[in-house]
N, C-alpha and C positions, 0 to 999 in steps of 0.2 A: 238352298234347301227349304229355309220358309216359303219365299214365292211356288216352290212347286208342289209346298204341303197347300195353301190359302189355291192354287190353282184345282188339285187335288178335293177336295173341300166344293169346291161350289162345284165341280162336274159328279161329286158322288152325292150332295143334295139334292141336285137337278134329275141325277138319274133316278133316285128315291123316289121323288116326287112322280116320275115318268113310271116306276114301274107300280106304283097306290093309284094312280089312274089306268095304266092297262090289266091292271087288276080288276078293276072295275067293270071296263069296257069291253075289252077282248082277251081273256084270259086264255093261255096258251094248252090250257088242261080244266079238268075238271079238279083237281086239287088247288082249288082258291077259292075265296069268300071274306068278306067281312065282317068285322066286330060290333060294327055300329058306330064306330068313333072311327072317326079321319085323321086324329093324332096318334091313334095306338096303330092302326093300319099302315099310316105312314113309317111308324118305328117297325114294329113287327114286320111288316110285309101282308099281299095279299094273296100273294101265288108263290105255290112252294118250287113249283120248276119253270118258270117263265125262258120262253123264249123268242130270240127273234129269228123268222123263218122257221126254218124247220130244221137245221144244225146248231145254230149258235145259243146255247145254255151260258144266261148273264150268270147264275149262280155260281158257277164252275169261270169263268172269266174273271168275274170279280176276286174270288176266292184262292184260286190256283193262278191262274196267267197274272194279278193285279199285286195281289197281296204278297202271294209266297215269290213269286219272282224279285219283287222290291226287295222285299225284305233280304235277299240274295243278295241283289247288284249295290244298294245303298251301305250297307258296310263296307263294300269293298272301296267304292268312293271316299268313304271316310278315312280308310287306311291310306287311299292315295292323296288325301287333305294332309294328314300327317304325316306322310312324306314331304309334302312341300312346306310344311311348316320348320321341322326338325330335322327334315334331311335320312329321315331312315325309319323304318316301320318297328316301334316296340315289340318287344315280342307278348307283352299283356296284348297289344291289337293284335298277330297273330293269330294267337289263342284264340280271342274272339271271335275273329274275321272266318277262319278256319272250321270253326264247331258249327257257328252259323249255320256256314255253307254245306256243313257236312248234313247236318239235321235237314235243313232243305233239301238235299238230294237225295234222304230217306224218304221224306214224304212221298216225292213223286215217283221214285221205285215204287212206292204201297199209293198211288195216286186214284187207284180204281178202289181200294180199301176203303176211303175217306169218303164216299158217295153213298156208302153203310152208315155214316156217322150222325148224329146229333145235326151236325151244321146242314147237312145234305137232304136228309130224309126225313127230319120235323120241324128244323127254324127254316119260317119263310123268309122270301128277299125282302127284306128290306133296310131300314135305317142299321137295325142291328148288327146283322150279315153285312150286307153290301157297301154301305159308308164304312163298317167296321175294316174290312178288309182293304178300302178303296184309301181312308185318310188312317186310322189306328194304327193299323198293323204298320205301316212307312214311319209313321213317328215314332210309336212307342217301342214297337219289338225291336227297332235297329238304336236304343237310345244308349245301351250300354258303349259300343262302338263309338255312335256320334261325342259320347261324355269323353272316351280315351282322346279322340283328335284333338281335345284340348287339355291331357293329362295325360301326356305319354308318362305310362311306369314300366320298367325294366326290373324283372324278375328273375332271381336266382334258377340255372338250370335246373338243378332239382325238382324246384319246387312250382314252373313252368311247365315239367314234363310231367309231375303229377295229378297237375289239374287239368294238364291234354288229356293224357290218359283215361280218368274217370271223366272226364265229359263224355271222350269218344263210347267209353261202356256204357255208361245212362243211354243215348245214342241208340247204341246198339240193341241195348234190352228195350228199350221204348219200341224200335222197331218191329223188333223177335216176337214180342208179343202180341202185336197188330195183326203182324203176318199170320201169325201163330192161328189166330182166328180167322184170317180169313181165307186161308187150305181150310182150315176145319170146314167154313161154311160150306166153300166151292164145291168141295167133295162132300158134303152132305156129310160130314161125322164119320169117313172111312177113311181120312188121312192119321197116320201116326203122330201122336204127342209124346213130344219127346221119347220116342222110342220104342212106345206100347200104345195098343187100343185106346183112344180118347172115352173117359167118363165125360156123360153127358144127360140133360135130362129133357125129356121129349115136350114140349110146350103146347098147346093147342089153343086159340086165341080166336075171335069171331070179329072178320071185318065192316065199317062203316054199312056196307049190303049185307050184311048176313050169313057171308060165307065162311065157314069155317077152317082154318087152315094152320100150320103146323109151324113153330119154330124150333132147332137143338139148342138149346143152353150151356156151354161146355164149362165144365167144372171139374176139369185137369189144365196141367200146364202152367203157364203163367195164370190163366184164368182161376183155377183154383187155389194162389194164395189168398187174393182176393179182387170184388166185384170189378173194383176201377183199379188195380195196381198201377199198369200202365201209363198213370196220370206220375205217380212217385218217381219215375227217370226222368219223363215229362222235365218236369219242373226241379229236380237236381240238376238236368245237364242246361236248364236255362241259368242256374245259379254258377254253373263253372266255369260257362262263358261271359257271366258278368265279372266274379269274385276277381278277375285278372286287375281289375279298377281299383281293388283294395279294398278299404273301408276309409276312409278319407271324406266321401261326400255319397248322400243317400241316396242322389240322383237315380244314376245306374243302375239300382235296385227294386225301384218304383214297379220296371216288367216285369220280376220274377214274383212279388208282393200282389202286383194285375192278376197274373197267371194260375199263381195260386188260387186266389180267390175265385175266379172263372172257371177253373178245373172244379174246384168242392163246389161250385152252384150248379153245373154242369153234371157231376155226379149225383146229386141228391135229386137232382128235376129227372135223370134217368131212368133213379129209382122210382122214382114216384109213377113218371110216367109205364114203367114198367108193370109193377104193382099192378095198376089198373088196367095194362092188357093181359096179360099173363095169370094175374088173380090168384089161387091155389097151387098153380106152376110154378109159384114166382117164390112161395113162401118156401116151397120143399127146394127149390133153388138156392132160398137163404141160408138153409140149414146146412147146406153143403158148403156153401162160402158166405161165413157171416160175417164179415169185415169188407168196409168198405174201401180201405188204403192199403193199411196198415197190418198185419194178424197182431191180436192180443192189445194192439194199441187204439187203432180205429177204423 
């Protein structure tokens, strides 16, 4: 596993480096440019959709084919490390092994969703994104797992079938919600939420040229508990597929502690970023959903 993280590592440095110079040079779109620094450009990126040829999207490779597929197959490895260790798969590895892979196979159900997102449609390729996806995500997100192959715990059925259970629903509601928004978009605001006419508020926004053009903002559904809910199953069901490990060592906890944090910085850059397209759209938005987690708490 370290040789193929340290392997890992200098082909996602190398590719950084390759895509801060075709930034430069041959930009695959007109959405690239420079900072003026060769160290931030390097981190950041300089092209937000770089490709090569005229099919192959490194964003979407890196991210999707690199990232979330590891993050798949490398637990499952670890589970069969711990069989050859102890001769049988915990059922804490289970649990983990299983939500994993279930949460991965949501995303790429909703895999066209994610190209709406924050990662997709405003952080360029670079160190952040691409190393992030290429070495991170293989280390960190599969560490829970990797920590069980050397501490099999064995958990009472009960209390193994409870924290199945509320992972699979976080899970679920993470998804539901996604989805939720993106019928709303596809259909332009004429699909049903939850069962009635979607509230929504009409956005109008002026692009880089001048053009003026229209976003819905929906504020029913999951969307109208609040801004980022979404992110609160998020980051439960990464704690349910950790918590199988116990409390014993903080290791295992390190990614849900990452995640959090990346989720709230990730929310508040949206607001902000938002704010400033949206402007007076954005405020009559708040009023309708003013909590950014949490209702009544945050």
């Amino acid at each position: 596993f370290g040789e193929m993280l340290n392997a890992l590592n200098i082909f996602g440095n190398v590719l950084c480096l390759f895509l801060t110079i075709k930034g430069y040079a041959f930009p695959s779109s007109s959405d690239s440019g420079s900072t003026g620094s060769f160290l931030f450009d390097y981190f950041w990126g300089t092209e937000l959709y770089p490709r090569i040829g005229k099919h192959f999207d490194i964003k979407q490779w890196t991210n999707c084919r690199m990232g979330l597929m590891g993050w798949s197959i490398l637990p499952l490895c670890f589970m069969a490390k711990q069989m050859e260790n102890v001769g049988y798969a915990s059922n804490s590895m289970l649990i983990c092994v299983v939500l994993t892979n279930i949460y991965v196979f949501k995303f790429f159900l909703w895999e066209t969703g994610y190209f709406c997102t924050m990662d997709i449609a405003h952080d360029r390729a670079g160190f952040y994104i691409c190393w992030g996806c290429l070495v991170w995500v293989p280390s960190v997100y599969t560490s829970p797992a990797l920590h069980l192959v050397q501490h099999p715990t064995n958990l009472s059925t009960p209390v193994a079938a409870a924290i199945a259970g509320l992972g699979v629903l976080m899970i679920y509601i993470n998804w539901a919600a996604d989805e939720q928004r993106k019928i709303f978009r596809a259909t332009k605001g004429k699909s049903k939420v939850w069962g009635k006419a979607p509230k929504f508020i009409k956005a109008k926004y002026e692009t880089g040229d001048g053009k003026t053009k229209e976003s819905l903002l929906l504020i029913s559904g999951w969307w109208g508990i609040a801004r980022h809910f979404h992110y609160v199953p998020e980051i439960l069901g990464s704690f349910f597929w950790t918590v199988p490990a116990l409390f014993d060592h903080a290791m295992p906890y390190f990614y849900v502690i990452f995640l959090t944090i990346l989720l709230f910085d990730r929310a508040y850059r949206d607001d902000a970023r938002c704010a400033a397209k949206y402007g007076k759209y954005w405020d009559a938005y708040k009023k309708h959903v003013p909590y950014k987690f949490i209702p009544y708490i945050l």
